[in-house]
N, C-alpha and C positions, 0 to 999 in steps of 0.2 A: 400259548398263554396259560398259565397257571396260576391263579390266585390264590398267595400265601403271603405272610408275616416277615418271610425271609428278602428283607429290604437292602441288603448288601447288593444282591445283583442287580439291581436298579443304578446303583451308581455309577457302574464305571460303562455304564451304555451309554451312547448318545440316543443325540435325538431320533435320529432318521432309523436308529436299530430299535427303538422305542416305539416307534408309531410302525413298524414294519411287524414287534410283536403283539400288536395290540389293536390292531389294524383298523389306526385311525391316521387323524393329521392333525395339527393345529389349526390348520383352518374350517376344516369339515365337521373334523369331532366324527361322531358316531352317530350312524345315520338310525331313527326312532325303530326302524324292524330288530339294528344290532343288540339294542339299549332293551328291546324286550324280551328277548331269547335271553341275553345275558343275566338279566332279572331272575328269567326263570331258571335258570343254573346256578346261580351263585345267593339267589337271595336276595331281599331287600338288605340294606345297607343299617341293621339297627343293630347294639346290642344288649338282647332285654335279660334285666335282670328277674332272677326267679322270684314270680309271686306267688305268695300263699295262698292254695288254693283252701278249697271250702275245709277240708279235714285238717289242716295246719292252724286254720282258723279256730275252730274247734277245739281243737287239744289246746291251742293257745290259751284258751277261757279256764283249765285247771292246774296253770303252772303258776301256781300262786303258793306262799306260805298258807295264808287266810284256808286257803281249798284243802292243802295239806293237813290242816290241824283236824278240819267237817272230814273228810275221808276216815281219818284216824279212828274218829270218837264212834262214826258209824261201824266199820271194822270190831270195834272194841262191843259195841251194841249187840250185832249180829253173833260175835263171839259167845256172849251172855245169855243170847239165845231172847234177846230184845229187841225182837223183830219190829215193832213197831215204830220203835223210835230211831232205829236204823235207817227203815224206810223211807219215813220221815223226813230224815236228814239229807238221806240223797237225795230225796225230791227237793230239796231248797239247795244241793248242790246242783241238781239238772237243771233248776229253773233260772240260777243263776248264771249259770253255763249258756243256755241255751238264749239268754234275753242280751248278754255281754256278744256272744256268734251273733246275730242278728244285726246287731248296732255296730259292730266290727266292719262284717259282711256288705253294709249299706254303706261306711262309710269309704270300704276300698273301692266298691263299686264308683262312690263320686268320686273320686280321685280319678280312677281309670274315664270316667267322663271329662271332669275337668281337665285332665292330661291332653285330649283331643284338643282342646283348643288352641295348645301350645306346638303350633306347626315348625320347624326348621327347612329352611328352604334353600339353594344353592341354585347359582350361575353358571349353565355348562351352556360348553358349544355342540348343535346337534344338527346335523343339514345343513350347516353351514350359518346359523343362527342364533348368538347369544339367547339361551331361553334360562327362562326360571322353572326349577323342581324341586320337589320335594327329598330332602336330603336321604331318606328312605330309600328312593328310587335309582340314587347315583350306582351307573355299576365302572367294575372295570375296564379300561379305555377309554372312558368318560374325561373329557378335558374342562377343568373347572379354571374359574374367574377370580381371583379371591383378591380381595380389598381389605383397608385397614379394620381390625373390628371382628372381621371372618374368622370364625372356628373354624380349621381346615376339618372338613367331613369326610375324610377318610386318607389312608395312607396315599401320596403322590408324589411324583417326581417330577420337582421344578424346570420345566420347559422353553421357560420364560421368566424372567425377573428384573424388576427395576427398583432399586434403592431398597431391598429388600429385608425387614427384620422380623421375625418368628420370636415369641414369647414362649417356651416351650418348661415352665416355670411346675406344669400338672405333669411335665416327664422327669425333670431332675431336681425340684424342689428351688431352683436358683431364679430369681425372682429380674437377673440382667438377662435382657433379650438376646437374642444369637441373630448374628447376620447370616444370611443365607442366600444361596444362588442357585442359577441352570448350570454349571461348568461339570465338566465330567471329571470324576475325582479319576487320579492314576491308576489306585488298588481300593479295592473295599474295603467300604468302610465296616468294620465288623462292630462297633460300638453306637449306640447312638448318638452321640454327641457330637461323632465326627462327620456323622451323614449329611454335611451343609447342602448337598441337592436335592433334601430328601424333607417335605411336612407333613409331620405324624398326626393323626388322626389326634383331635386334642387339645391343639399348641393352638395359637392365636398369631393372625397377621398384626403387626402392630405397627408398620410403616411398607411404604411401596404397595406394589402390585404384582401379581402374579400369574402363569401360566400351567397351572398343574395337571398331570397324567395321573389319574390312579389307577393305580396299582393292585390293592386291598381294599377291600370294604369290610364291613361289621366283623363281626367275631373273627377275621383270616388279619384286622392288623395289628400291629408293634401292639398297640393296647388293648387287645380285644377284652383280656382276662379284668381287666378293670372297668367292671361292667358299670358304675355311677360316678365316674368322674365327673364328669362333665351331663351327665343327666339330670340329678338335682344337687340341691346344694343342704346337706347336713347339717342342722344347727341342733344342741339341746337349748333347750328357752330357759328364762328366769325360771319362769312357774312348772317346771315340770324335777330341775335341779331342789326347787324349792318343797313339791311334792315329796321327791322321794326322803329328802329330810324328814320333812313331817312324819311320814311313812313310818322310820326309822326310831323315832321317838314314841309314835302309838306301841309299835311291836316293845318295847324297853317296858312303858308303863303298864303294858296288859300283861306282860311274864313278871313283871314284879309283884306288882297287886294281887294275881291269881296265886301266886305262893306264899303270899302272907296272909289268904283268906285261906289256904287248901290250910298251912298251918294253923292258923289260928280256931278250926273247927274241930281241932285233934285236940289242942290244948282246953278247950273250953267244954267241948263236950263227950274228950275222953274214948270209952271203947260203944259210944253209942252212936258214933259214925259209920254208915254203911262207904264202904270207898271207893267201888263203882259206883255209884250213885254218886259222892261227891267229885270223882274225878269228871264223869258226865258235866254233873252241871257246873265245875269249873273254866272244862272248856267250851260249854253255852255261854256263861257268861264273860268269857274272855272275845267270845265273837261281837256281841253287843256293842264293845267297843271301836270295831273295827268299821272304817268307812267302806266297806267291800265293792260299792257300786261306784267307790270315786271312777277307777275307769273309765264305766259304761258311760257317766253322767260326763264326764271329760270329754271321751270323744262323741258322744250325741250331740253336745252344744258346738264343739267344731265342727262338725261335718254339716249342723244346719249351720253354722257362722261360712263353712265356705258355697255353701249350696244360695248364702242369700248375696255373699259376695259377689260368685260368678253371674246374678242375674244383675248385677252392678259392674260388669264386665272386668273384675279382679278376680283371675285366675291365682287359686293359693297352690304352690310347690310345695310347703311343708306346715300341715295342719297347725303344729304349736306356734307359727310366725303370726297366726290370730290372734292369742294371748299378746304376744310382743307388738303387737300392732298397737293394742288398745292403752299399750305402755309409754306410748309415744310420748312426749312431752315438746320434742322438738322437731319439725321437717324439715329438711333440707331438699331445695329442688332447685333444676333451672327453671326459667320463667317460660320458656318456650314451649307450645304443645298442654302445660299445666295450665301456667294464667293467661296464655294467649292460645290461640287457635291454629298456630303452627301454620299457618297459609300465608306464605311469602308473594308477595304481591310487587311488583316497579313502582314505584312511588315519586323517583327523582332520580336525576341524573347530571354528572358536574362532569362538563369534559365537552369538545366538539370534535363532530358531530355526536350528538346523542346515540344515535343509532348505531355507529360506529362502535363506542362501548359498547353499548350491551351485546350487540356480534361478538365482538373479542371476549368478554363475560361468556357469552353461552358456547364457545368454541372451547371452550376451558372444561366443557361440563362433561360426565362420565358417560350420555347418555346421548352427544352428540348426533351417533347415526340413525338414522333410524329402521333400524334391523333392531336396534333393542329399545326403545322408552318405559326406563325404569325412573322416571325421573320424580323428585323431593326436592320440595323446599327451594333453595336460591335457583336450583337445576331450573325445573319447571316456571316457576315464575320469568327466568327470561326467556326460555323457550318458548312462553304463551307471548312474550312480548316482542317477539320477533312474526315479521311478515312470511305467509307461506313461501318468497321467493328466496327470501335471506335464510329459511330455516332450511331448503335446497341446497342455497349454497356452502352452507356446512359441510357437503357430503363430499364435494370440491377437495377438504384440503383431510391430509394422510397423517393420521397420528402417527410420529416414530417412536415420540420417548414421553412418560411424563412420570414425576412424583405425583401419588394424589394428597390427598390434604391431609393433615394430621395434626393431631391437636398441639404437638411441641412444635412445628413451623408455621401452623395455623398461616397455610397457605396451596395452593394447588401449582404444580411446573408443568406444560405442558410442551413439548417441542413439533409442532408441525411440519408441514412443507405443501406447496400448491406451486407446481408450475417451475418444480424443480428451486424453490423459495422455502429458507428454510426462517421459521419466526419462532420465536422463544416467548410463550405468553405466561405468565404470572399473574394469581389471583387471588386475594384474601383477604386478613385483617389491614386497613389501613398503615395502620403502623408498621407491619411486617414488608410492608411490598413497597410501601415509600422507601425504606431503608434501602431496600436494592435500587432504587434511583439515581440517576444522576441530573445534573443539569435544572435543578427546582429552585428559585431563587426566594428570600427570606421571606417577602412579599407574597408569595404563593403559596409558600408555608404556611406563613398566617390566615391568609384569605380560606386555605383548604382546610386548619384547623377550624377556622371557625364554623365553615361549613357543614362540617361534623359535629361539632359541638350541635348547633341548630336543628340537626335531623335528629340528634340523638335526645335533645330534649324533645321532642314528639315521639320518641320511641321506635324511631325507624333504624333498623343496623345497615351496616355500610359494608360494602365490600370494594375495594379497590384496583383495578387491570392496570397491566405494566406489558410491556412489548421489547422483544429486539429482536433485529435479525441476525441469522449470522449464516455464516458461509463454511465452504469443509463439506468435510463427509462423515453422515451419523446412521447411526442403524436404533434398535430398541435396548442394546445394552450399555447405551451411550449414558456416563453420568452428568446431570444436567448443571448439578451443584455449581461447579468453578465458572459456567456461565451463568449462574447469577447475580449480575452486578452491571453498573451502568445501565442501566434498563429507561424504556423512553416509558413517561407517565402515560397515560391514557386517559385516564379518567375515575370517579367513583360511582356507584349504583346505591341510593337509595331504598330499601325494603321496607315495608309496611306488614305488620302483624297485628291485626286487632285483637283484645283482649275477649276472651271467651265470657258468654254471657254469663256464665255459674263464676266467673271469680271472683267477684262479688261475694256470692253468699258463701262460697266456700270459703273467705277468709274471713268470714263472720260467724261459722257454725266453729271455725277455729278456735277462737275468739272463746266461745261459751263454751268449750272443751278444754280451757287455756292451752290449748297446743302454740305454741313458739313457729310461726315460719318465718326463714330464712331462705334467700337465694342467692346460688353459689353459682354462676356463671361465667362465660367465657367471654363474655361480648361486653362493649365499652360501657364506662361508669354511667353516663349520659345515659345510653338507652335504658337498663338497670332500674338506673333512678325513675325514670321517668315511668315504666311498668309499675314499680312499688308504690309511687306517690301517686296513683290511676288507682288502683287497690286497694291505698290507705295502710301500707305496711311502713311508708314513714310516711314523716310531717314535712318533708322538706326534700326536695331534688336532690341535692348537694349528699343527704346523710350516705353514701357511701364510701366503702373503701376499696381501692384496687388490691391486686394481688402484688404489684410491687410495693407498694407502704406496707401493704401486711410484711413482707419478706423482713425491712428496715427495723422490725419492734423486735422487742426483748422477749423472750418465753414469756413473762407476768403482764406485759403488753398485750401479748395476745390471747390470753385467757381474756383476761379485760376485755378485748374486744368483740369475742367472737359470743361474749354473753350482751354485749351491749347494744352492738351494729346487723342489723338484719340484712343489709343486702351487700355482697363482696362481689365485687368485676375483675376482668381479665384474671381472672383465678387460673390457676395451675392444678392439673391433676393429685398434683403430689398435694396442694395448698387445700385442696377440696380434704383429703386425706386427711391432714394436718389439723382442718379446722373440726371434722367432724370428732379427730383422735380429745381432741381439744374438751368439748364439747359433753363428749359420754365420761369426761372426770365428776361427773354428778348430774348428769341428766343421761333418760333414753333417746334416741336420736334415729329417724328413720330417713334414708336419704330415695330419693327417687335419680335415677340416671338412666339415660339411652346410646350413652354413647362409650367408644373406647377409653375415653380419659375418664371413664365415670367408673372404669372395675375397681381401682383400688379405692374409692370410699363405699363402695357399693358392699364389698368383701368384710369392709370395715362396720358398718353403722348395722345397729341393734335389728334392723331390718330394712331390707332390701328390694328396690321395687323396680321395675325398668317397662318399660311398654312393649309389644306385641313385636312389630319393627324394628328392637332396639338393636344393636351390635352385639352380636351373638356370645359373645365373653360377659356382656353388661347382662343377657339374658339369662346366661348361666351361673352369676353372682348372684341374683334376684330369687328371694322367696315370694316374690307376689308379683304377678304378669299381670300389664294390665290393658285389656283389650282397646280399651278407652284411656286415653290419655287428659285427664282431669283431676284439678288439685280435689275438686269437690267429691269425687270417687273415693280418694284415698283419704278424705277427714271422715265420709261417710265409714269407710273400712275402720279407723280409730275408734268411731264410737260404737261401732260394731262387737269389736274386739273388747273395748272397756264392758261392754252389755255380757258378753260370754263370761269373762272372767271375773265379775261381778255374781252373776249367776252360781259362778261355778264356788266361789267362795262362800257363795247361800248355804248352798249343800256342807261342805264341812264345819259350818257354824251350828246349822239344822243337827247334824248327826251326833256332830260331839258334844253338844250340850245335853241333849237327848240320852245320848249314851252315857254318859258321867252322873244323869241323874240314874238312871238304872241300875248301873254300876252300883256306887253308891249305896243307893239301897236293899236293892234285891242283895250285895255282899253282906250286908253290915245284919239285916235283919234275919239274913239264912242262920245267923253264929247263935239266934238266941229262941230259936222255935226248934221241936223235933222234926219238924218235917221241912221240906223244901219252899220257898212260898210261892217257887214258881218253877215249873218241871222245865230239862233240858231241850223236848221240843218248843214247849210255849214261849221257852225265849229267843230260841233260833227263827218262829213265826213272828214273835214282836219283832226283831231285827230288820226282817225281811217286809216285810207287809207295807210299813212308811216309805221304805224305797221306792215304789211303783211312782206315788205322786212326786216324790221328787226330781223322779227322771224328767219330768217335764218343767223341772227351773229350769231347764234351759232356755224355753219360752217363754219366760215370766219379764214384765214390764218393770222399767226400772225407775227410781226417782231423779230428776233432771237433776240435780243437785248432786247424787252419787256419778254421775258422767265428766263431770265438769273436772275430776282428777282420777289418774290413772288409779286401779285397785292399788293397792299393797300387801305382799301376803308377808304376815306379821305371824309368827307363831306363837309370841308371848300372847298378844289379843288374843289369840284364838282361845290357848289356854284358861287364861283370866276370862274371859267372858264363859267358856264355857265350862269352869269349876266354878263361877257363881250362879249361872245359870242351872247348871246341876247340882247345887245345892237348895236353892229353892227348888226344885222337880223333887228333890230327896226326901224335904220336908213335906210335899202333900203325897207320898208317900207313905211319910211316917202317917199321917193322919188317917188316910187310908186304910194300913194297916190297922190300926187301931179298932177302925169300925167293922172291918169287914172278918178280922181274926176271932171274933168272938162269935161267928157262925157255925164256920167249920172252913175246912183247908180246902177242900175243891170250891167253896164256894170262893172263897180268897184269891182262889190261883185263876181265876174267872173273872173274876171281877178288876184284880189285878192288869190283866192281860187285855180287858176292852179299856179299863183305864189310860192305859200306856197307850195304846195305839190312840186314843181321841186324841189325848194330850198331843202326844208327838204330830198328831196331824194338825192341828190347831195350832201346834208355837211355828210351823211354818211360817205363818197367815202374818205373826209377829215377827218374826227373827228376817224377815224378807227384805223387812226396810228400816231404815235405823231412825225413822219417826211412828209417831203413836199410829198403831195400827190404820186408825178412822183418817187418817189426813196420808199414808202412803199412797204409791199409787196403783189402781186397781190389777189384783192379781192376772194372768191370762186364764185365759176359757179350758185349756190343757191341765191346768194345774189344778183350778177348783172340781171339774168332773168327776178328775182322776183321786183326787180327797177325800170327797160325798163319795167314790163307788167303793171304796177300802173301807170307809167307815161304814159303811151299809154290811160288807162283808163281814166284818169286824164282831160288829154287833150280833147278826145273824146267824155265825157260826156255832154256838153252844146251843141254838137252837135244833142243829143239824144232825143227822147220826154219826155224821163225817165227822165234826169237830165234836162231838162226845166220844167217838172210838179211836179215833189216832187221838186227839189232843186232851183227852180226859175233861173235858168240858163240862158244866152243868147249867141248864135252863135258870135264868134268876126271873127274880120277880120283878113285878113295875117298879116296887117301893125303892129295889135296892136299884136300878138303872137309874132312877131323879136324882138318890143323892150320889150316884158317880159324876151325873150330867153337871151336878152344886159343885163337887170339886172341879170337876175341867173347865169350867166357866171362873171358877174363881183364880187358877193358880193361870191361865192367859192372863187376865187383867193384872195379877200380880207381877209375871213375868215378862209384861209388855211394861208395866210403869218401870220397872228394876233398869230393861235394856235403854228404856230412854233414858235415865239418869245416868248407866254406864255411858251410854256415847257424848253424854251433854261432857260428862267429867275427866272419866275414866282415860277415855280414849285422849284427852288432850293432856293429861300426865305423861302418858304411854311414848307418843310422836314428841313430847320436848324432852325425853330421857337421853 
């Protein structure tokens, strides 16, 4: 036995050469001592991609333009033989190096925790024992189980197959399944595609059942070198697209403005330019502009947005799916598990003998023997409602052949035998399995129609048993298909699913968030309805649509509808797809799925959610796992995500306004004094210094009123608000200037410099909420500390020797700190009336352009 990649000689083996090199059996499997030795020769079954460790980290924090320009100017310092303000400089490139690694380093740390939660687990035989493991642990020789839904976990060669089809769509881009079988091909296959014996590590069960040998495991198969296929799932978000715009646009405006200030200082004041000097403090003030800590402040608020998630059991796969979370506007879910509690329950039963059904029901079920009880849902609810001598007699009759269920025949085939008695049992969607009947006369159509209807208005789903026997001779590669037809009725089983305590208030915190929910389901219009109108998502039972009326309407029909109608039944995979594709033509759209028929909207919709349990393709579509299965979990994640990227739009409102007034002034007033009026470190310390408190918007309390609609990142607003915003900061500025120039320049450039930082610490307090400071709502306890301890610093520092020898500082008097404290009191109240009259006015020009 040698485990390698090279999957050609697997095919033309049979079985018995197959378990003779691997030295198992299909029935035994590999006995627990084989499974651990093999462990430890070959490996766990992962393969991990490279993570950056702490020093990749690190260098990461100076691969920036912004770091690139501070290097330069420091370089150019120390060249000068400007030691001090070289120094300077690096120390606000270390510090911001070193605070960006930090907040980096914690946030891979949560991910590598939050990753643990997200287990993959597989079905092998071992001792003779269907057991469950951890997909880690499978090695080769290992005989795995795989059902519809199943990532196959590693390379294997099919042993076993019934009705068998592979989605192998993450190997050739081709999105139609391949059928697949156990037959030993002639000659090898040397391509992929033609390996039909053969499920690559990757590919998806998508109908049938299976009997696999692997082969390879982790990095030895067909895909080892595609190390995140199937690990996570890769999205860039609105806002991170939208970011680097932004981005884009700062760097343009600061290389324009800095050459038409570098020029305009030669033209105006000629050969009395010193131009190291002016080129320094050119590109000090080209930094001012720059949001340099958006980063940091980006990923602190996600890393606590997923760290408050996962204690709300939403596990996030890719941090920016936070932002897109809180973008939602519309959800798409089934009702099961979300607004109900997922616990199937017998509730009723039409058919004699009662007990009769549900025997022939739980005979059907995956879970029958009991050598394995994995049983969910319909499974378990009849096998609790069966007596311990009828759940014995189960063990009686011999599974030969079955299809399992699948959401396009939305039905289970099972062919048994007892007693040399071969019976053909059929289990599913009403409608599905009546269809194979024969012998049902109008009358009992009707009576059984209504019967349904009836249950369904109480919200109980229905499943349907059909029987026949037949005679002949069948083994497990027997297809069941062309016998099904004529089939004797049985009976149907009644389910009961109660409605979860929270759906309630989750479809009411919905409600004040306007989030839109819709459910796309699989199961009858009756039941549907009757969940919704328990809820309060409609006013009327009846307000449903099936999936076949949906099919009948015209394209402009079904825009129509899919904006109008909240709840759609017997929906189609494809229709779920359809309706969400429908849907994101002007809205965000988040769909929640657990199952196989749920990967193509799940792959589709602005984010992606699936439960802990779900089918392992619906798992690997999903940016947010969630441990807990609750509509109310995932409206709480919404408003979570709106608080982050709320937050997070604080900060570039806070910086570029701030920035623009600086800009502004410090350029405009440099062109008409001899000296500087504020040196190239004190403006790289103004830069830096307001950051500190802003790191902690990410924990800042938001106003009900800003939740209730998704942010919008608007870059004309931002602009406009914050070139009028920066022009009144320019103005007390100029005033500033005014009183403080006729002292002397160190005193200016002092005065100057606690100016700026109050200011900018202070229009936080405003700029946080788009009503008048005194009626927002109260800042968090993170944010005000961190304000008071910079403004203490602030103040303090020209007190210092430190801030008189690097920052050329000087001690002022009381008189001259009261009237700084007159200006920064006056230009808040100014600059808070201004932002409330922009959002009263401004902002409602802007959104009807």
């Amino acid at each position: 036995m040698n485990e390698n990649n090279n999957f050609s000689v697997y095919t033309t083996k049979t079985v018995s050469e197959l378990m003779q090199d691997f030295g198992t059996s299909p029935e035994k499997g590999l006995t627990q001592d084989q499974a651990k030795k093999r462990l430890q020769q070959f490996g766990s079954n992962e393969i991990k991609s490279k993570e950056a460790g702490w020093s990749g980290l690190l260098l990461r924090q100076f691969q920036s333009p912004f770091i690139y320009l501070l290097l330069a100017v420091a370089v150019i310092s120390f060249f000068l033989q400007n030691h001090v303000d070289g120094a300077v400089i690096l120390s606000v490139v270390a510090l911001n190096a070193l605070f960006g690694f930090f907040q980096e380093y914690k946030a891979a740390k949560t991910l590598k925790l939050l990753k643990q939660y997200i287990i993959s687990k597989v079905i092998v035989i071992r001792d003779g024992q269907e057991t469950e493991i951890l997909n880690s642990d499978l090695v080769p020789g290992d005989i795995v189980v795989l059902y519809p839904g199943d990532i196959i976990p590693a390379d294997v060669r099919f042993i076993q197959d019934q009705n068998l089809t592979v989605d192998e769509s993450v190997l050739t881009g081709e999105s139609v399944t391949v059928k697949k079988n156990s037959d030993v091909l002639a000659a090898q296959a040397i391509e992929l595609f033609k390996a039909t014996n053969i499920g690559f590590w990757g590919t998806t069960i998508m109908t049938g059942k299976a009997l696999g040998l692997v082969f390879a495991t982790g990095v030895h198969t067909a895909l080892g070198d595609i190390t995140k296929l199937t690990v996570e799932t890769n999205r860039l978000s609105s806002f991170e697209k939208g970011i680097a715009r932004f981005s884009a646009f700062i760097l343009r405006l600061m290389l324009i403005s800095i050459v038409v200030i570098f020029i305009a200082h030669f033209i105006i004041k000629g050969g009395q330019v010193d131009f190291i000097e002016l080129t320094l403090f050119c590109c000090a003030l080209a930094v001012t502009v720059v949001p340099e800590a958006l980063p940091i402040v980006t990923m602190f608020a996600l890393s606590q947005g997923a760290m408050r998630l996962a204690q709300r059991k939403a596990v996030v796969k890719r941090l920016s799916a936070i932002e897109d979370l809180g973008n939602i506007e519309i959800l798409c879910t089934d009702k099961t598990g979300t607004l109900t509690e997922n616990v199937s329950v017998v509730e009723s039963v039409y058919g004699e003998p009662a007990r009769s059904v549900i025997f022939y029901g739980a005979l059907v079920s995956t879970f029958y023997s009991t050598k394995f009880v994995q049983a969910r849902g319909f499974d378990l609810a009849l096998f609790k409602y069966l007596t311990q001598d009828e759940q014995k007699q189960l063990d009686e009759y011999k599974r030969i052949a079955e299809i399992p269920f699948d959401p396009t025949r939305r039905r289970n085939l099972l062919l048994t035998c007892k007693s040399n008695e071969f019976e053909l049992i059929s289990r599913g969607s009403p409608e599905d399995v009546l269809a194979c009947c024969s012998g049902i006369s109008d009358s009992l159509k009707a009576e059984l129609s209504q019967w349904i209807q009836n249950e369904g208005f109480q919200g109980r789903r229905i499943l349907a048993v059909a029987r026949k026997k037949l005679t002949g001779s069948f083994d497990h590669s027997t297809d069941l298909i062309p016998f099904e037809n004529d089939m004797e009725f049985v009976g149907l089983i009644g389910f009961g699913d109660p409605l979860k305590k929270t759906a309630h208030e989750a479809i009411k915190k919905a409600r004040l968030l306007n989030v839109e929910i819709k459910i796309l389901s699989g199961d009858t219009p009756e039941v549907c309805g009757a969940i919704a109108y328990q809820v309060g998502l409609i006013t009327d039972r009846t307000q449903v649509i099936t999936g076949t009326d949906f099919a009948t309407k015209s394209d402009q029909e079904k825009y129509d509808l899919v904006r109008s109608m909240n709840v759609f039944a017997r929906i189609s995979p494809q229709q779920k797809y359809e309706i969400i594709t429908l849907l994101q033509q002007d809205k965000e759209v988040g769909y929640i799925g657990d199952g196989i028929n749920d990967a193509p909207a799940l792959k589709v919709a602005n984010v992606a959610l699936a439960v802990q349990d779900a089918a392992g393709i619906a798992r690997e579509a999903a940016d947010i796992i969630l441990l807990k299965k609750s509509l109310l979990v995932i409206v709480e994640g919404i408003e979570e995500g709106r608080r982050i990227f709320a937050n997070t739009l604080k900060y570039i409102r806070t910086t570029l306004s701030t920035a623009f007034g600086n800009f502004y002034s410090v350029g405009l007033i440099s062109l008409f004094v001899p000296y500087l009026p504020l040196l190239p470190v004190q403006l790289l310390l103004i830069n830096v210094l307001p950051d500190f408190p802003m790191l902690a918007i990410a924990t800042d309390t938001m106003d009900p009123a800003e939740l209730r609609r998704p942010a919008k990142y608007d870059v004309r607003s931002f602009i406009l608000l914050a070139t009028i915003l920066g022009l009144i900061s320019s103005m007390f500025d100029f005033i500033f200037f005014a009183l403080f120039s006729r002292i002397s320049p160190v005193v200016l450039q002092t005065g100057w410099f606690i100016e700026n930082i109050l200011t900018a610490l202070i229009f936080i307090f405003s700029i946080r909420t788009t009503k008048p400071f005194f009626k927002g709502s109260r800042p968090s306890m993170p944010l005000v500390i961190l304000a008071i301890a910079v403004a203490i610093v602030s103040m303090a520092l020209p007190y210092t020797a430190l801030g008189q020898k690097l920052f050329s500082f000087v001690p002022l008097e009381p008189k001259l700190l009261l009237w700084i404290f007159g200006i920064v009191i006056t230009y808040f109240i100014t600059t808070d009336s201004i932002k409330c009259i922009y959002y009263r006015y401004y902002r409602k020009i802007l959104n009807h352009d």
